[in-house]
N, C-alpha and C positions, 0 to 999 in steps of 0.2 A: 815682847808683847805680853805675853804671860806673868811677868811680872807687875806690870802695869798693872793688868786685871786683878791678879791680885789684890797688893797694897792701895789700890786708888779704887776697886769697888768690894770686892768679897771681905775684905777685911775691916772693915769700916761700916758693913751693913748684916745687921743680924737676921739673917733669913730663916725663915718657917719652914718653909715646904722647899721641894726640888721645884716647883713648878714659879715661884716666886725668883728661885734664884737663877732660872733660866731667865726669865721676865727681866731678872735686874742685869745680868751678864751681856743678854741681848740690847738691851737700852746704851750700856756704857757702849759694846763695840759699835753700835751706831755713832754714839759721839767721836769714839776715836780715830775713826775711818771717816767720817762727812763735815767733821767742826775744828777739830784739834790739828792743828800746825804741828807739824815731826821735824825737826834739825835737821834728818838726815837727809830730806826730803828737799832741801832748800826752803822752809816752812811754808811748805805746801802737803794739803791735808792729804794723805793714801787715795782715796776718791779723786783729787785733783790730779795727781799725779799719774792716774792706772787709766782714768779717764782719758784726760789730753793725751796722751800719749797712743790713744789708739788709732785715731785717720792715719796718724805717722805709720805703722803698723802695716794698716789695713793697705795702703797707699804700694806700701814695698811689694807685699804680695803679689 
């Protein structure tokens, strides 16, 4: 993941301030976790995954 962040946002945007590049940090991980399909994942976004998978979960308990 930190890679990702990297090369696909901090490195590609020239930020100002700390308070900007939290702003812009914050923005990507929202995409990467509620929009972006992961391979590893069966291309299903981390949100889809962590989500459904909770009844299952809660159910066992």
């Amino acid at each position: 993941m930190w890679r990702s962040i990297k090369y696909e946002e901090v490195y590609l945007h020239a930020y100002k301030s700390v308070a900007e590049t939290r702003a812009g940090i914050g923005r990507y991980l929202s995409v990467y976790n509620s929009r972006r399909p992961h391979s590893s994942l069966d291309r299903k976004t981390p949100d889809q995954a962590y989500f459904n998978a909770l009844p299952a979960i809660s159910a066992a308990a």
